[in-house]
SEMIDO-882934 format. One record per residue (C-alpha): residue number from 1; residue in three letters; chain; x, y, z. Coordinates in steps of 0.2 Angstrom, whole numbers, always signed. Layout:
% residues N
@k->NUM	r->ALA	c->A	px->X	py->Y	pz->Z
...
This chain:
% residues 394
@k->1	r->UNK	c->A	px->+203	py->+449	pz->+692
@k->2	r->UNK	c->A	px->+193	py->+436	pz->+680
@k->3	r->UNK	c->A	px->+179	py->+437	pz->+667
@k->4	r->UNK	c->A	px->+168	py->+422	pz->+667
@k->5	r->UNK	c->A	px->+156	py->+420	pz->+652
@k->6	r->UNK	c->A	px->+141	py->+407	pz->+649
@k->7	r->UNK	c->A	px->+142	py->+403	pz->+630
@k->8	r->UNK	c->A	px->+129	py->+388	pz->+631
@k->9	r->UNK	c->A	px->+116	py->+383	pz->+643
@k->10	r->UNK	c->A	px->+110	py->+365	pz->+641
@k->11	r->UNK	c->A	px->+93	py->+363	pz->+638
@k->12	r->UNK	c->A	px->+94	py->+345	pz->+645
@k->13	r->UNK	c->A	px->+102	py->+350	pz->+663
@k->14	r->UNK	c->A	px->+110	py->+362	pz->+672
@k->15	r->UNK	c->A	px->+127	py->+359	pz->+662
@k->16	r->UNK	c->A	px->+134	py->+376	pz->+655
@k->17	r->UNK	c->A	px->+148	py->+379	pz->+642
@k->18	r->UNK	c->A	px->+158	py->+395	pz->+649
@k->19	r->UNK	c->A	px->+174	py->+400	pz->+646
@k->20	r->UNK	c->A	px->+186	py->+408	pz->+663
@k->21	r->UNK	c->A	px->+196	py->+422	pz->+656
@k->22	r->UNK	c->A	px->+211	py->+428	pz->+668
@k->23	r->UNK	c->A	px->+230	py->+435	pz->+668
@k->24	r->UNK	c->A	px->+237	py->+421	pz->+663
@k->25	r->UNK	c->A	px->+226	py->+413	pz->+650
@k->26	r->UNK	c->A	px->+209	py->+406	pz->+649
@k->27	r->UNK	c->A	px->+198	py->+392	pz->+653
@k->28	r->UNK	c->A	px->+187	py->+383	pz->+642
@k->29	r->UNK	c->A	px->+173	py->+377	pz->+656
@k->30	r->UNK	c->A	px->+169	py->+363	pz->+661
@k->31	r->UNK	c->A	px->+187	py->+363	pz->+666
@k->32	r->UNK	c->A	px->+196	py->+350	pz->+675
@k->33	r->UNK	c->A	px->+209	py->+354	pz->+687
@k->34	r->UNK	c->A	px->+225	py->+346	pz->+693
@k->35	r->UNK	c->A	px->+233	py->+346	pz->+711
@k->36	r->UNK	c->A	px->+249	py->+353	pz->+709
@k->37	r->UNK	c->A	px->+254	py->+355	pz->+730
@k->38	r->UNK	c->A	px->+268	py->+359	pz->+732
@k->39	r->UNK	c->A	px->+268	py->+369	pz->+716
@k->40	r->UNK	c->A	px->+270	py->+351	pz->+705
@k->41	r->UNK	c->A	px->+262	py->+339	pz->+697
@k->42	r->UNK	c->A	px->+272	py->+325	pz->+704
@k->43	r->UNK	c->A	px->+282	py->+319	pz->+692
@k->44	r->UNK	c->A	px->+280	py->+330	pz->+677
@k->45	r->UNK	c->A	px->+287	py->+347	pz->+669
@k->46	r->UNK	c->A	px->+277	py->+362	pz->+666
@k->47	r->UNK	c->A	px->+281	py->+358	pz->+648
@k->48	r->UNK	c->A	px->+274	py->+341	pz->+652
@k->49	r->UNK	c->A	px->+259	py->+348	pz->+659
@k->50	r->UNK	c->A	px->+256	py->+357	pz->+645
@k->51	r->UNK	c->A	px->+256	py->+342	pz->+634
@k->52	r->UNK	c->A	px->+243	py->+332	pz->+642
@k->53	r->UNK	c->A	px->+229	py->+349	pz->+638
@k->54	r->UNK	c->A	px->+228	py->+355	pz->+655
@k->55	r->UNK	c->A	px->+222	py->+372	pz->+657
@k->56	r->UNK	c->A	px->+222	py->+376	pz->+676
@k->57	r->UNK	c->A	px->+230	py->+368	pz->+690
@k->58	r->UNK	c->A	px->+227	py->+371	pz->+709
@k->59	r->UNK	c->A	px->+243	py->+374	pz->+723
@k->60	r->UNK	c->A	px->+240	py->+370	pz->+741
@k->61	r->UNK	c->A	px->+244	py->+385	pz->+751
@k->62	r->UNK	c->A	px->+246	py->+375	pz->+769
@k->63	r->UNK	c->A	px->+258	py->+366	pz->+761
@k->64	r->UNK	c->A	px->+269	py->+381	pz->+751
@k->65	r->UNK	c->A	px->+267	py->+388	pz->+767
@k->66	r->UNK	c->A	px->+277	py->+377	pz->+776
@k->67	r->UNK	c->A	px->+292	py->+375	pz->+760
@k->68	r->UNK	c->A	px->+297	py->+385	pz->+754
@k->69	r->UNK	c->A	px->+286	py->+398	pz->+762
@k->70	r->UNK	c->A	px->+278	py->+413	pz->+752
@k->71	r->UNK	c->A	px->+290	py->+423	pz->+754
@k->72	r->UNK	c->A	px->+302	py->+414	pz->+743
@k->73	r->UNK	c->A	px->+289	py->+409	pz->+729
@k->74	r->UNK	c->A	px->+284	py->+433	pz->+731
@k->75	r->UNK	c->A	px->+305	py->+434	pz->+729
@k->76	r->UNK	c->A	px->+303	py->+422	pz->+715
@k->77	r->UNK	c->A	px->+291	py->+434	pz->+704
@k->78	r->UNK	c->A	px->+275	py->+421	pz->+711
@k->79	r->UNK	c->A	px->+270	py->+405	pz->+707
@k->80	r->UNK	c->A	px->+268	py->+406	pz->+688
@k->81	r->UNK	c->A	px->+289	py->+412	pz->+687
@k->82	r->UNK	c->A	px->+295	py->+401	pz->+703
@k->83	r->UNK	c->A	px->+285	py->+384	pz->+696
@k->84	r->UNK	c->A	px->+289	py->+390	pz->+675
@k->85	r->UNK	c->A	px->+270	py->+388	pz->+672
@k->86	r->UNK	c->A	px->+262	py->+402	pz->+660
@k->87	r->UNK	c->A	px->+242	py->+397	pz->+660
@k->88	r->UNK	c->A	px->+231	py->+400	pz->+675
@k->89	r->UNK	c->A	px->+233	py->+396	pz->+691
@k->90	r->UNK	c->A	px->+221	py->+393	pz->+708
@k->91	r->UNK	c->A	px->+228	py->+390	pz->+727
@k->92	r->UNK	c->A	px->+216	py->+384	pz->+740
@k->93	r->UNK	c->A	px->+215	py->+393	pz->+758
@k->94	r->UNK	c->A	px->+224	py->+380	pz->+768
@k->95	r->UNK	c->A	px->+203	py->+373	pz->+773
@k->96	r->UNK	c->A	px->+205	py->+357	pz->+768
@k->97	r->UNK	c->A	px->+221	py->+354	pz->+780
@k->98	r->UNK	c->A	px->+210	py->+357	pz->+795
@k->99	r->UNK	c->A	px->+200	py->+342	pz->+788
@k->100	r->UNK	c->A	px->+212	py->+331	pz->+784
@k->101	r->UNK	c->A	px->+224	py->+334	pz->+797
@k->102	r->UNK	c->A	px->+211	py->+335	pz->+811
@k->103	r->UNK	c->A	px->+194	py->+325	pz->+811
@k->104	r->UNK	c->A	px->+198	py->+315	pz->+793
@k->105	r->UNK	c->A	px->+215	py->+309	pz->+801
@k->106	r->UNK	c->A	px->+206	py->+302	pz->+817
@k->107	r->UNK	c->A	px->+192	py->+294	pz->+808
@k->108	r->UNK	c->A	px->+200	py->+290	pz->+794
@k->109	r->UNK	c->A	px->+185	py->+295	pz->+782
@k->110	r->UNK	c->A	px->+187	py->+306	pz->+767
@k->111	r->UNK	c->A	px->+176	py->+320	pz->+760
@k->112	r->UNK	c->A	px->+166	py->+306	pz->+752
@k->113	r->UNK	c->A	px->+156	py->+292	pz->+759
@k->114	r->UNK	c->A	px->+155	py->+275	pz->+748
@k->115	r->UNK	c->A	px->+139	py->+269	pz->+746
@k->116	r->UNK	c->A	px->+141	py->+250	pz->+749
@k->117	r->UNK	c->A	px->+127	py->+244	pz->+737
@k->118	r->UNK	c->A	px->+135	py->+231	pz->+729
@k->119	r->UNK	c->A	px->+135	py->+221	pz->+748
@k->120	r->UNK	c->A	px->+120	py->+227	pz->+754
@k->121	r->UNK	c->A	px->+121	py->+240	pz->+764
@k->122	r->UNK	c->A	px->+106	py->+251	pz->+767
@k->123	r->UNK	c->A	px->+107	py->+271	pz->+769
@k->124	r->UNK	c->A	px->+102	py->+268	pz->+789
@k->125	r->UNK	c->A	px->+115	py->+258	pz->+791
@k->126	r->UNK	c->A	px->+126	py->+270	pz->+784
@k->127	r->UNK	c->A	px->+117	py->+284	pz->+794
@k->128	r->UNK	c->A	px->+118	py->+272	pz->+809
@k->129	r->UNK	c->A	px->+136	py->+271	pz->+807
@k->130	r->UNK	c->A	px->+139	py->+290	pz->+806
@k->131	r->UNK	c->A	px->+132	py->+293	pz->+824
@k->132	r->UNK	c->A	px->+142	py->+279	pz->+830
@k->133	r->UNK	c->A	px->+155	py->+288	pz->+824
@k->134	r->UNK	c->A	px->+149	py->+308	pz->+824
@k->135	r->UNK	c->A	px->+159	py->+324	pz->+829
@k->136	r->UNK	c->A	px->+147	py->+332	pz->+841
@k->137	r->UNK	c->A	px->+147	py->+352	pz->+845
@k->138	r->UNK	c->A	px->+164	py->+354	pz->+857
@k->139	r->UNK	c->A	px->+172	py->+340	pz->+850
@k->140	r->UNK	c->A	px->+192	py->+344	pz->+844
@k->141	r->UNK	c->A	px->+205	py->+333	pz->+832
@k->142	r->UNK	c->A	px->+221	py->+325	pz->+839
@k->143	r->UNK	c->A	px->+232	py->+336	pz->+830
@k->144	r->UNK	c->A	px->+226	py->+353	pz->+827
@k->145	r->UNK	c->A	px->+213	py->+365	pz->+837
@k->146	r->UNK	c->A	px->+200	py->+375	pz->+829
@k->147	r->UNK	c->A	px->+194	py->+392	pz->+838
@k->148	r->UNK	c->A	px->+182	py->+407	pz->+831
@k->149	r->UNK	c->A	px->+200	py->+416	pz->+825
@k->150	r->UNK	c->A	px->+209	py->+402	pz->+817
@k->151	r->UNK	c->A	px->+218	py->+384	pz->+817
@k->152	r->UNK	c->A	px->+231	py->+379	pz->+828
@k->153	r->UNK	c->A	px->+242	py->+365	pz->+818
@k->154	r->UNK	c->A	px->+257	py->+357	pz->+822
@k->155	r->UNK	c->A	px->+271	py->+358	pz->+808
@k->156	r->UNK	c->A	px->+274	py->+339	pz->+804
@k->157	r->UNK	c->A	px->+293	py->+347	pz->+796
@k->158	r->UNK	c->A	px->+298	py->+349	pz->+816
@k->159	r->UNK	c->A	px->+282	py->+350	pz->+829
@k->160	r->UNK	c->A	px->+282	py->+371	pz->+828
@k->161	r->UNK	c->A	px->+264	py->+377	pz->+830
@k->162	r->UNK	c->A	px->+258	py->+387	pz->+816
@k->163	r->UNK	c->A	px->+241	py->+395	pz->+819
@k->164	r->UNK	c->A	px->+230	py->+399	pz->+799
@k->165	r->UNK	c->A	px->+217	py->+410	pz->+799
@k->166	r->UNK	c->A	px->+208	py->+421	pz->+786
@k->167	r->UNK	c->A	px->+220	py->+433	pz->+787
@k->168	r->UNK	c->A	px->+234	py->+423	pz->+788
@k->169	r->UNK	c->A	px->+227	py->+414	pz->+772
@k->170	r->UNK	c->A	px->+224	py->+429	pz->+762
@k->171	r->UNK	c->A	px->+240	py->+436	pz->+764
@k->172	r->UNK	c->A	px->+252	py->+420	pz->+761
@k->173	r->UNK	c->A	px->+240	py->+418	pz->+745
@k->174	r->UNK	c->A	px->+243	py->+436	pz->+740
@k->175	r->UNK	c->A	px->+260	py->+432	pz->+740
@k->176	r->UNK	c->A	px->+259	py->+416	pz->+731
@k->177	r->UNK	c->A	px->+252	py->+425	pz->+717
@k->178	r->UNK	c->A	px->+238	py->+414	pz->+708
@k->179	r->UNK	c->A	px->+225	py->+421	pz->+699
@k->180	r->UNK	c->A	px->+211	py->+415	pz->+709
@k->181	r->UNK	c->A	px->+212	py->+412	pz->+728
@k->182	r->UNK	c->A	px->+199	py->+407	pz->+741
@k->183	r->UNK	c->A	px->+192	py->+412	pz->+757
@k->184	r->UNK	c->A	px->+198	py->+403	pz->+774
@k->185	r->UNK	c->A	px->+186	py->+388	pz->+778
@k->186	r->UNK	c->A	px->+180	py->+376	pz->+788
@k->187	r->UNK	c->A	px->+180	py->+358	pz->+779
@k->188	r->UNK	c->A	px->+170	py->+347	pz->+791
@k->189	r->UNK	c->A	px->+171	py->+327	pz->+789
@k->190	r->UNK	c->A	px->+153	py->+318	pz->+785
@k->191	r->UNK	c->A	px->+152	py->+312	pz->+803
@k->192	r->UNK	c->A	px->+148	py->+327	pz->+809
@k->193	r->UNK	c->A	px->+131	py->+330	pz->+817
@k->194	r->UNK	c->A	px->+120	py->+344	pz->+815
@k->195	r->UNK	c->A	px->+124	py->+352	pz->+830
@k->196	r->UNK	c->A	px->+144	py->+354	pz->+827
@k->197	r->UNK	c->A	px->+139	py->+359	pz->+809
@k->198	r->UNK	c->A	px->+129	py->+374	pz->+815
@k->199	r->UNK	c->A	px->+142	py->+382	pz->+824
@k->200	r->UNK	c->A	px->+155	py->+377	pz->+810
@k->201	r->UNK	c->A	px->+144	py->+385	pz->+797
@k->202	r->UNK	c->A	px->+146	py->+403	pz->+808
@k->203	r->UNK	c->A	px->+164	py->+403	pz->+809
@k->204	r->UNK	c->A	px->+164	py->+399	pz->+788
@k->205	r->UNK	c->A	px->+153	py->+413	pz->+787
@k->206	r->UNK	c->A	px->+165	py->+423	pz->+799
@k->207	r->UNK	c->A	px->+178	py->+421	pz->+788
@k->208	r->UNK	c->A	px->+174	py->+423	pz->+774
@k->209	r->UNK	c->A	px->+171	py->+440	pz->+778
@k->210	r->UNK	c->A	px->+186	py->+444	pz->+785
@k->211	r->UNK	c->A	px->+193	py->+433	pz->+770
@k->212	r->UNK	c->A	px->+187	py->+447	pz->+759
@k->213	r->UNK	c->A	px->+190	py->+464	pz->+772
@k->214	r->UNK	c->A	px->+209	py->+457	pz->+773
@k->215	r->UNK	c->A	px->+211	py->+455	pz->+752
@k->216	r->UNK	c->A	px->+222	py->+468	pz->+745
@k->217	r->UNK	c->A	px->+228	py->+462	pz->+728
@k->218	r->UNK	c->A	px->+218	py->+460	pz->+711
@k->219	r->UNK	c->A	px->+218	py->+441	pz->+715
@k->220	r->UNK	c->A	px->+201	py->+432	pz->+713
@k->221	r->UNK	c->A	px->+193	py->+429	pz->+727
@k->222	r->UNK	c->A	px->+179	py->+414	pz->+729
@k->223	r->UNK	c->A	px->+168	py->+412	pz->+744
@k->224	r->UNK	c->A	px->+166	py->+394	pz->+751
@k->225	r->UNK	c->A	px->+149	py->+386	pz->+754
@k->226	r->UNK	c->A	px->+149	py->+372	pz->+769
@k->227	r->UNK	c->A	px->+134	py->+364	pz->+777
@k->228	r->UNK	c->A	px->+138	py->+344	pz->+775
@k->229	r->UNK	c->A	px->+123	py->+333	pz->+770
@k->230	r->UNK	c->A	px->+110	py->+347	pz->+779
@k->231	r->UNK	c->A	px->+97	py->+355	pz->+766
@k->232	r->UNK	c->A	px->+94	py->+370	pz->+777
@k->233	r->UNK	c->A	px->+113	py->+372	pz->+781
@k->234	r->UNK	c->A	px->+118	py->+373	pz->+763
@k->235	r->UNK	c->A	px->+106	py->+384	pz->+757
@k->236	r->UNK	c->A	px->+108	py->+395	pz->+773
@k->237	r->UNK	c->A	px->+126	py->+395	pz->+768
@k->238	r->UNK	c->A	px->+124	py->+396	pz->+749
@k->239	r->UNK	c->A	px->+113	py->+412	pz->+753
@k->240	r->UNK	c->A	px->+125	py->+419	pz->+766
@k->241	r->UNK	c->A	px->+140	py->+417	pz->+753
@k->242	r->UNK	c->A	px->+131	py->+423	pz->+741
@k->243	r->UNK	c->A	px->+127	py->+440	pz->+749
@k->244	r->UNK	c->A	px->+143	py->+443	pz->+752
@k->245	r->UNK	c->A	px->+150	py->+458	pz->+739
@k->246	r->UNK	c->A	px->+168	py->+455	pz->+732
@k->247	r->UNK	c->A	px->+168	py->+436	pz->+728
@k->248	r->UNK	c->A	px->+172	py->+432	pz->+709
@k->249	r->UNK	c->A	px->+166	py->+413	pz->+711
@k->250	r->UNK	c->A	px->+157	py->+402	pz->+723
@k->251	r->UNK	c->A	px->+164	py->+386	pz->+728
@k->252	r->UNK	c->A	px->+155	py->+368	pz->+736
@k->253	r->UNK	c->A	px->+167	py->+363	pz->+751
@k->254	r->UNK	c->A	px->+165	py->+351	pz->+764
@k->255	r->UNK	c->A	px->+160	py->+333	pz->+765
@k->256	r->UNK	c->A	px->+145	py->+329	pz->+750
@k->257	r->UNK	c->A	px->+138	py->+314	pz->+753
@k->258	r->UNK	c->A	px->+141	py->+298	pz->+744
@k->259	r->UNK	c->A	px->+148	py->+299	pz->+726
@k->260	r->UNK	c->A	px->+134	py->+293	pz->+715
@k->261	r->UNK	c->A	px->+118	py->+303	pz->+723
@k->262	r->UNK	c->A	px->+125	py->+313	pz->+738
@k->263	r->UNK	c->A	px->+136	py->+327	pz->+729
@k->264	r->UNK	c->A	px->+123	py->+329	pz->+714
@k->265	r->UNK	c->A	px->+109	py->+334	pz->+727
@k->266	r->UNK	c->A	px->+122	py->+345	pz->+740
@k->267	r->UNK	c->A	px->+123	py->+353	pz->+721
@k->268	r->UNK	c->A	px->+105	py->+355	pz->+719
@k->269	r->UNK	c->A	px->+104	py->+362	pz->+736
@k->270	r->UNK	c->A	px->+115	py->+374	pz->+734
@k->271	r->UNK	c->A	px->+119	py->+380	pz->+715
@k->272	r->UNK	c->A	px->+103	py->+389	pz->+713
@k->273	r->UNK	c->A	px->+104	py->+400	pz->+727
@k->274	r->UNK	c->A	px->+121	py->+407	pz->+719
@k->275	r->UNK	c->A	px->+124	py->+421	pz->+706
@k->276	r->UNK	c->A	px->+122	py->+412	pz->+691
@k->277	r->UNK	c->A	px->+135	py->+423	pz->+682
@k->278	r->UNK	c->A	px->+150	py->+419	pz->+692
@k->279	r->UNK	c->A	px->+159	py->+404	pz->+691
@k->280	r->UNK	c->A	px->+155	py->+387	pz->+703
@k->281	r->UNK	c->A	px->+172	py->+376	pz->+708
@k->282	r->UNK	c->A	px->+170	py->+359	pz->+717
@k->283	r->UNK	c->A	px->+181	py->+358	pz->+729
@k->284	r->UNK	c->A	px->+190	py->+340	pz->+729
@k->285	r->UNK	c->A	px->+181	py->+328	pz->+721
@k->286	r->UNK	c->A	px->+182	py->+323	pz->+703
@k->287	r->UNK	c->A	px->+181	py->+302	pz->+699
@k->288	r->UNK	c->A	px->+179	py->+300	pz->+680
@k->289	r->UNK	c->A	px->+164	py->+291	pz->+682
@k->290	r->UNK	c->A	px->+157	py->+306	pz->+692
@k->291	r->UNK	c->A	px->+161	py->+320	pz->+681
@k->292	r->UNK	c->A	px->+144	py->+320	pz->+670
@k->293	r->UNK	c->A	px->+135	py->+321	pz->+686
@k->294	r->UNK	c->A	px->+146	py->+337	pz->+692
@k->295	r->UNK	c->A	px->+144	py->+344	pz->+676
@k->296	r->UNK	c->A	px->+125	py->+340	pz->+675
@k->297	r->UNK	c->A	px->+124	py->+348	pz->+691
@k->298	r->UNK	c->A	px->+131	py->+366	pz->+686
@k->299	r->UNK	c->A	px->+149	py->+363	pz->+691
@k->300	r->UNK	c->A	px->+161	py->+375	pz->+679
@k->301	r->UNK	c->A	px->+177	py->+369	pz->+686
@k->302	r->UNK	c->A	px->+181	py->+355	pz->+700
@k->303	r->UNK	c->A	px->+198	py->+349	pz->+706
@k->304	r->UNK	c->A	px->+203	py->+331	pz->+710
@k->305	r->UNK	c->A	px->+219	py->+319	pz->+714
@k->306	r->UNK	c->A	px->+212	py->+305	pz->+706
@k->307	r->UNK	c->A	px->+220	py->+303	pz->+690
@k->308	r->UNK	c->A	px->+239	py->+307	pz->+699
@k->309	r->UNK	c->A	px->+236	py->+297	pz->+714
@k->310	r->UNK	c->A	px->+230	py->+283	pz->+706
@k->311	r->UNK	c->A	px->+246	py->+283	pz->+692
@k->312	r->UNK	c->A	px->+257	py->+284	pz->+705
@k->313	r->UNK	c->A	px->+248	py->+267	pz->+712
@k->314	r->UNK	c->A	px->+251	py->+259	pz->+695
@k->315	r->UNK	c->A	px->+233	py->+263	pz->+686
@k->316	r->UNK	c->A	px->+228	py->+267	pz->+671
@k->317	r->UNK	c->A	px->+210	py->+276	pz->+668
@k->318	r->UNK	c->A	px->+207	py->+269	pz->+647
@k->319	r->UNK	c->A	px->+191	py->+269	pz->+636
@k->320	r->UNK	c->A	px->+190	py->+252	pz->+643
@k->321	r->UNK	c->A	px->+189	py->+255	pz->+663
@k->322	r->UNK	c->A	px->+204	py->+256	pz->+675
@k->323	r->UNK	c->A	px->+219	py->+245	pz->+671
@k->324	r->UNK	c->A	px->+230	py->+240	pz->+683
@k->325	r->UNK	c->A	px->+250	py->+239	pz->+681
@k->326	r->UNK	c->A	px->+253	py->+228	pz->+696
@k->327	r->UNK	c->A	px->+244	py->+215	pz->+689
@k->328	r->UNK	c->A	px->+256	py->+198	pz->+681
@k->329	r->UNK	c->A	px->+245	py->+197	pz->+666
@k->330	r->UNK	c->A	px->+254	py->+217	pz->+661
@k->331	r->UNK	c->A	px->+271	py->+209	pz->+662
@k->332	r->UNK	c->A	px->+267	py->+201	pz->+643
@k->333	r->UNK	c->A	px->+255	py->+214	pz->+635
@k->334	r->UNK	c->A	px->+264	py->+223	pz->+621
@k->335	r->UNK	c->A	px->+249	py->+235	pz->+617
@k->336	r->UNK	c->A	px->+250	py->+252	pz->+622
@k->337	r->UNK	c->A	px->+241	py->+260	pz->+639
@k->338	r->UNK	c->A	px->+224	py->+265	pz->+628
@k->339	r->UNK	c->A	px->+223	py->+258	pz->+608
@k->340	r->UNK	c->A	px->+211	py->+272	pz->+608
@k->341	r->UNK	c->A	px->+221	py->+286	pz->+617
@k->342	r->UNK	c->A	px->+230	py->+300	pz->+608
@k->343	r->UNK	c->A	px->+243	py->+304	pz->+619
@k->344	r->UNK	c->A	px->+261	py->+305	pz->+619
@k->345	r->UNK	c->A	px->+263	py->+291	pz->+630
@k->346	r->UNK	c->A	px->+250	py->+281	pz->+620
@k->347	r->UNK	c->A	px->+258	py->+284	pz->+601
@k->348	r->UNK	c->A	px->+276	py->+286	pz->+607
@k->349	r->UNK	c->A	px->+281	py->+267	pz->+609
@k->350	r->UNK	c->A	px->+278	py->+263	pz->+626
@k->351	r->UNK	c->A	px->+272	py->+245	pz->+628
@k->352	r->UNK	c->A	px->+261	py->+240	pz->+644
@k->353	r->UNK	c->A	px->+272	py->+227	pz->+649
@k->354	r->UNK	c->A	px->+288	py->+241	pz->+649
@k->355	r->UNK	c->A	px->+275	py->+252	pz->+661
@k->356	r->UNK	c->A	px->+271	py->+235	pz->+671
@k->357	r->UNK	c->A	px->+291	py->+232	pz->+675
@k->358	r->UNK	c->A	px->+293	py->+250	pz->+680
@k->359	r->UNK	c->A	px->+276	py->+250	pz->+694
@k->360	r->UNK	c->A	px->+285	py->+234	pz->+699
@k->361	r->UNK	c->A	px->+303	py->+241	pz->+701
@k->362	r->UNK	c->A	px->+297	py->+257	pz->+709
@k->363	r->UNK	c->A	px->+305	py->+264	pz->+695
@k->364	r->UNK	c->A	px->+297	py->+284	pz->+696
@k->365	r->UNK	c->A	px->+296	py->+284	pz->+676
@k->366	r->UNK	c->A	px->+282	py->+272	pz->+678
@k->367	r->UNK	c->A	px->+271	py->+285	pz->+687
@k->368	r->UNK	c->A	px->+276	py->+300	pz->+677
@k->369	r->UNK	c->A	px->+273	py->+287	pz->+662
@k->370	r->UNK	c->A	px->+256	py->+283	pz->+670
@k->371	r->UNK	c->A	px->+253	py->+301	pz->+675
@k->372	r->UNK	c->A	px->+254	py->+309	pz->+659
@k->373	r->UNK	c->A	px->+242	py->+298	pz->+652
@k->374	r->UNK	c->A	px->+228	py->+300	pz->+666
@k->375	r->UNK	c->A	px->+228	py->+319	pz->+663
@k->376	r->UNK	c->A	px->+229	py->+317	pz->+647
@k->377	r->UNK	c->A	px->+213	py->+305	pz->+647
@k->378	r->UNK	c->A	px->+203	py->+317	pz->+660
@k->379	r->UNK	c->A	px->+206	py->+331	pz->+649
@k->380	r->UNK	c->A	px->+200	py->+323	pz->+634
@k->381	r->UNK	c->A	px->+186	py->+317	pz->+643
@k->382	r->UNK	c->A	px->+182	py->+335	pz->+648
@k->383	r->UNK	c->A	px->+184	py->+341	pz->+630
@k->384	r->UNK	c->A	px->+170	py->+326	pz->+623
@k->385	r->UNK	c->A	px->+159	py->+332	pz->+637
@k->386	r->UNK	c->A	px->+161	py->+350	pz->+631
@k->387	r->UNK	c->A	px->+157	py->+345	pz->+616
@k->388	r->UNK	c->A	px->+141	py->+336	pz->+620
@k->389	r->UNK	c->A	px->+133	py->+352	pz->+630
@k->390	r->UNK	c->A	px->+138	py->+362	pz->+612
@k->391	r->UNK	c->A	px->+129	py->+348	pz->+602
@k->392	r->UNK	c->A	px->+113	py->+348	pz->+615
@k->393	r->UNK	c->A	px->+116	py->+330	pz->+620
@k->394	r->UNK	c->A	px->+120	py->+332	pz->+639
């Protein structure tokens, strides 16, 4: 169970101040959220965590699933006692995987398109593009099969099949133990055409209601809106997910568009044909320079392997853009990652061109280094933002 309450509506958008309360603590909104899949930041303690002002972090149950399996996380006392983390906690329903494990692996394509303006690249090129490239109706991954009951993957620890479904979801999410959980879905890649999207929409839907018939614990539940870049899918799915009765929170799954204008108007699509009084995840996307638009847009909370990834590739996210630690010029920089930054990695002594040697040496201090400041940063980012929609300014 969870209590979600709207302290602010902005006046200048549709950016709220909220604040998420659950077992395990609460959630001043709009919240950030780290992926922790296999039940870890990579990298970092719990303690550690902690330290950089993160309040919630997400679990990847396809992955948990496979090691060390549910049952040993329930044995354990859940994922708060097997992972030694106290504050809230989501998992996803194992929808992303059929994403990027089916149609995202073959394309290569991710949930977000790039708009090319910088080389001129026109939105009917893009579009052009798409069809060249789309996943018609009866169209199946490589790797995995996707039927009205479930998903068929192959194990990559070994080749078993493994077949996910609502059911199958719900209950290895039941026994993982995170305060909020979500129904089984179908993440489609931006390639796909109407057509295919029509039918995927119906087994969403299906699921989601079987999702919510098979739940048995207190656990949260969120329903998942799909649709891809279609007005009248996502506002037949926003509707239909909204109708539902048991969901605590709404998410925004699937592909949405390209970063800059594509996801704001999938959320203008969709947001207002959800009950207003329950919290609105984003599902996967979360850039720094895109998180005012999300917020703008009526996002509470939204999840994000950006500021991970990218430390663990050697950069930096600072008040003064993205620096890289790969770069020579690091090697004989004494300052610290961010003049400006507060954290324990910025004020404890570490010198870029100390970071700059570990990136270089594959040294895994560098990233956790690195890592610790980007959540740090985000976070921070997020408290300033919070701070504006108190203050009237955003």
């Amino acid at each position: 169970m969870i209590e979600f309450s709207i302290l602010k509506n902005s006046k200048r958008s549709k950016a709220r101040l909220g604040v998420l309360k659950t077992a395990h603590g609460e959630v001043l909104t709009p919240a950030f959220v780290p992926v922790a899949t296999n039940a870890a930041v990579k990298a970092l303690r719990s303690d550690e965590i902690v330290a950089t002002k993160t309040q919630i972090l997400i679990a990847n149950t396809y992955h948990l699933h496979l090691r060390p399996g549910e049952k040993a996380v329930k044995d354990s006392g859940g994922l708060h006692k097997f992972m030694n983390w106290q504050k809230p906690m989501m998992t996803d329903s194992g929808g992303f995987q059929v994403f990027s494990l089916g149609f995202g692996r073959d394309l290569g394509v991710g949930k977000v398109t790039k708009a090319a303006k910088a080389h001129g690249v026109a939105k009917e090129h893009q579009f052009r593009t798409k069809l060249e490239h789309a996943v018609e109706k009866g169209n199946q991954p490589k790797s995995l099969t996707i039927t009205n009951e479930g998903v068929h993957f192959r194990s990559p620890l070994g080749g078993k099949e493994l077949f996910l479904g609502p059911r199958e979801s719900i209950a290895i999410q039941e026994k993982l133990g995170a305060d909020i959980i979500f129904a089984f879905d179908e993440c489609t890649p931006p390639n796909v055409t109407k057509e295919y999207m029509k039918l995927s929409l119906k087994r969403t839907h299906l699921w989601a209601k079987q999702s919510l018939a098979a739940k048995k614990s207190k656990q949260a539940l969120y329903g998942i809106t799909q649709g891809s870049s279609y007005k009248d899918l996502r506002q037949e799915s926003a509707r239909a997910i909204n109708a539902l009765h048991g969901f605590e929170g709404f998410a925004i799954g699937g592909d949405l568009g390209d970063s800059k204008t594509g996801t704001r108007t999938i959320l203008n699509w969709t947001l207002p044909l959800l009950d207003a009084r329950k919290p609105r995840h984003l599902l996967g996307i979360g850039h720094i320079e895109d998180i005012e638009n999300i917020v703008k847009g009526g996002v509470d909370t939204f999840d994000c392997i950006t500021p991970t990834h990218y430390a663990r590739r050697g950069i930096a996210f600072t008040s003064r853009g993205r620096a890289d630690f790969g770069k020579p010029k690091m090697l004989n920089d004494k300052g610290p990652v961010d003049p400006a930054c507060r954290c324990l990695v910025c004020t404890g002594g570490y010198r870029r061109n100390y970071i700059a040697h570990l990136v270089r040496a594959k040294e895994i201090t560098g990233g956790a280094l690195l890592t610790f400041h980007n959540l740090y940063f985000f976070n921070t980012y997020l408290e300033k933002v919070r701070e504006k929609i108190g203050r009237g300014i955003l």
